[in-house]
C-alpha positions as CSV (number, residue, x, y, z in Angstrom):
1,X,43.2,48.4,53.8
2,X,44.6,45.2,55.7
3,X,41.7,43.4,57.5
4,X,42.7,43.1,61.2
5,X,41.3,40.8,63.6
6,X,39.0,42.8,66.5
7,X,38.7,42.7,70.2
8,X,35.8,40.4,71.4
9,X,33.7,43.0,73.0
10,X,33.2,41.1,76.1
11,X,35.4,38.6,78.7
12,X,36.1,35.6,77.0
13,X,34.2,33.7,80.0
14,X,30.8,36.6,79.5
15,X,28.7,34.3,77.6
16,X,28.6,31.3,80.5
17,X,27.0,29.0,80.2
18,X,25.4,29.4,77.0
19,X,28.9,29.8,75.5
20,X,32.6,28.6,77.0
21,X,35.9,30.6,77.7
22,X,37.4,27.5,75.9
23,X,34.9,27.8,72.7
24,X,35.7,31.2,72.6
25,X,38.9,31.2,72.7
26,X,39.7,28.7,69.6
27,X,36.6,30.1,67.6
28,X,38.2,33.7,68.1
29,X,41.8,33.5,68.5
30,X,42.3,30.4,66.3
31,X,39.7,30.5,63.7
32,X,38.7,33.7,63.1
33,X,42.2,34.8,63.4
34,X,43.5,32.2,60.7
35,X,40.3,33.6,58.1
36,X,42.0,37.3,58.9
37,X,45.3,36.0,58.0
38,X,44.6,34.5,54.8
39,X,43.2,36.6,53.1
40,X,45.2,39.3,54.0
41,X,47.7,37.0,51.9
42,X,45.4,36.7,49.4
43,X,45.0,40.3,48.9
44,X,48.6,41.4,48.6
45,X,48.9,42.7,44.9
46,X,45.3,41.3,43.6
47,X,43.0,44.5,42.2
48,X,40.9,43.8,45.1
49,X,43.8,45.0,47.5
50,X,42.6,48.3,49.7
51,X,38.8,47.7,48.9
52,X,36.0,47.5,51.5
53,X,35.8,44.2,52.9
54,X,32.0,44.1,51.7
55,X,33.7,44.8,48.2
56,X,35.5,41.9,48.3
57,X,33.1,39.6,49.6
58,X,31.0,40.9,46.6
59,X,33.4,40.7,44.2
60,X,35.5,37.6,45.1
61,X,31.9,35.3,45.4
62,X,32.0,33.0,42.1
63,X,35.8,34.4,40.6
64,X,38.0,33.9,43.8
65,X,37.0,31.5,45.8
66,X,40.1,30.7,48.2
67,X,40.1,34.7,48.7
68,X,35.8,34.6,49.1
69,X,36.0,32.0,51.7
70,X,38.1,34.0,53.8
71,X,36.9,37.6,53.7
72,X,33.3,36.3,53.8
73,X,34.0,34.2,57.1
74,X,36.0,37.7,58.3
75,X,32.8,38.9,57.2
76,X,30.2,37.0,58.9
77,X,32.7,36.8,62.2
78,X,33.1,40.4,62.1
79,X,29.0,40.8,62.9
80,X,28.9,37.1,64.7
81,X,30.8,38.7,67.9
82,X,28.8,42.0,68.0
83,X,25.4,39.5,67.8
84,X,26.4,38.0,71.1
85,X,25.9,39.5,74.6
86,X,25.4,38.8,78.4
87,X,22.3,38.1,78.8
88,X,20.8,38.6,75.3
89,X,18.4,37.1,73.8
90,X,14.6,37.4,74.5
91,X,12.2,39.6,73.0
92,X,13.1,41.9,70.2
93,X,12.9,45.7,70.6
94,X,9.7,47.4,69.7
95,X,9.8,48.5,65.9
96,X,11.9,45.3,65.3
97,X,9.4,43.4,66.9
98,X,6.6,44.8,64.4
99,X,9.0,44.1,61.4
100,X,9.4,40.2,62.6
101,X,5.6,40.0,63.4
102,X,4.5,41.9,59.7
103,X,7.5,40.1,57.9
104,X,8.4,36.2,59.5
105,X,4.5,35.7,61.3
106,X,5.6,36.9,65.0
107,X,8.2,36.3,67.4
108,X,7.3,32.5,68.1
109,X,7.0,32.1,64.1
110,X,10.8,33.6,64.0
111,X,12.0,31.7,66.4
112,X,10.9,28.5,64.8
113,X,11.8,29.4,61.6
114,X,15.3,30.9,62.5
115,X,16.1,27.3,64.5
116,X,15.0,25.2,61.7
117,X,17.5,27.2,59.1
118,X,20.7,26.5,61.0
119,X,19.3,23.0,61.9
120,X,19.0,22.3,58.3
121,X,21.9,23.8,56.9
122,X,23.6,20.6,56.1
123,X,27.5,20.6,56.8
124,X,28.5,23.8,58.0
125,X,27.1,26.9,56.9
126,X,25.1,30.1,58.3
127,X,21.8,31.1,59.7
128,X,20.2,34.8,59.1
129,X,17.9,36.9,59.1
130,X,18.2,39.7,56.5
131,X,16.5,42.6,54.8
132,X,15.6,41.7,51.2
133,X,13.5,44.0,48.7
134,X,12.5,46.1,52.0
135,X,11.4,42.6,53.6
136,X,13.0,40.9,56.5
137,X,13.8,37.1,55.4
138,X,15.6,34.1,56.8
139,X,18.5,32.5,55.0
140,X,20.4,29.9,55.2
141,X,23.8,29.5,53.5
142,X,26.7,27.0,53.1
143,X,30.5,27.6,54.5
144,X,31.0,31.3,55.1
145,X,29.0,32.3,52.1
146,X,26.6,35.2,53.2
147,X,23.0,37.5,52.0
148,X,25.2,40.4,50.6
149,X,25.6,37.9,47.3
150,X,22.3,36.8,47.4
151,X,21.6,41.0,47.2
152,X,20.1,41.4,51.2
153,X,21.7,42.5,54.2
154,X,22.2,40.1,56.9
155,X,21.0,41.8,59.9
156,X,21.4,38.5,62.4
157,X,23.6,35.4,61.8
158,X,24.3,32.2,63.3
159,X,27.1,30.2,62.9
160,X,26.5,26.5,62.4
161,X,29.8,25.1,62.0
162,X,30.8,22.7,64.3
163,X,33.9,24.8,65.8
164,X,31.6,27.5,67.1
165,X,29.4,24.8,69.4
166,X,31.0,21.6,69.6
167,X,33.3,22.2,72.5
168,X,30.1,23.1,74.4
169,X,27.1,20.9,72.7
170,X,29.1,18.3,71.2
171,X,26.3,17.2,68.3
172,X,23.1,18.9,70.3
173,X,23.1,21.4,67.0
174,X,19.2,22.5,68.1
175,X,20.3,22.8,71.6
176,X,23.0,25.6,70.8
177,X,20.7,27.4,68.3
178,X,17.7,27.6,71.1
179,X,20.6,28.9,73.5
180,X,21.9,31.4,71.4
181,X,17.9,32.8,70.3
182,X,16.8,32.6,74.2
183,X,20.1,33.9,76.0
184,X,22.6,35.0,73.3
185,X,21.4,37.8,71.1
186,X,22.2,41.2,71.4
187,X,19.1,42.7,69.6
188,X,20.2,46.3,70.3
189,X,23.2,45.7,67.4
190,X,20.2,43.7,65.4
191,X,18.2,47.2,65.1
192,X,21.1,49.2,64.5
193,X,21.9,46.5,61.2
194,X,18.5,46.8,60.6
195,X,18.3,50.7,60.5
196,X,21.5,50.8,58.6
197,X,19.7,48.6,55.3
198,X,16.5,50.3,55.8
């Protein structure tokens, strides 16, 4: 199975203001592009050639790191497009709403929380919220490394490196993570993740 770079699912100018054409267009077409490239390289002839990408990510995570930090950034990218709308963001759907209010202390709690992870993820890294042990948790992780080896399913992600903000926030990291949480999300795909690792 060759890993192939999607479609955004929206115009490259949909996520304005909150999110550039121009950001867009080099986190996409240039970087994403470049982690589906590699490791399609990487692949060719290794045992791991014509798995499932989530089999590679698992299996590459401590043995094959060049090939890990590709397929997991193909990975995380994969799901980082799909957690982006036109006017997302705002409060979570009902049963997802009970799960963040039983699970992370409420929407407000979340929010806070959620902010604070990708804030503090020194360097570049990732911000989630996954489904561990039946339990909804927020991560935080460095480069593309992700919750499926740490044994939970990422069911929301952030990316905190600089190429997926900078164009737009320069060094205002909290400013792009309150943008994304307020107008960015796309919670209907959120539930869906979330019923799929129930």
């Amino acid at each position: 199975m060759t890993l192939t770079l999607p479609e955004l699912p929206y115009a490259y100018d949909a996520l304005g203001p909150y999110m550039s054409k121009e950001t867009l267009e080099f986190h996409h077409d240039k970087h994403h592009k470049t982690y589906v490239d590699t490791a399609n390289k990487l692949l060719e002839g290794s045992e791991l050639e014509g798995k499932s990408l989530e089999e590679i990510v698992k299996a590459s995570h401590g043995s094959n790191q060049p090939l890990f930090n590709n397929a997991a950034q193909h990975f995380n990218h994969l799901h980082f497009w799909n957690w982006l709308k036109p006017n997302g963001g705002g409060q979570p759907p009902a049963a997802l709403a009970k799960k963040i209010d039983e699970d992370l202390g409420g929407y407000e709690k979340f929010k806070a929380d959620f902010i604070q992870a990708g804030i503090g993820q020194f360097g570049s890294g990732w911000a989630w919220v996954a489904v561990k042990d039946g339990k909804l948790a927020i991560m935080k992780t460095p480069n593309g490394e992700n919750p499926l080896v740490h044994g939970a399913k990422p069911i929301l992600g952030v990316d905190v490196w600089e190429h997926s903000y900078y164009i737009d926030y320069r060094n205002r990291r909290p400013d792009y993570l309150k943008a994304f949480v307020e107008n960015l999300i796309n919670w209907e795909y959120v539930e869906k993740l979330y019923g799929e690792a129930k």
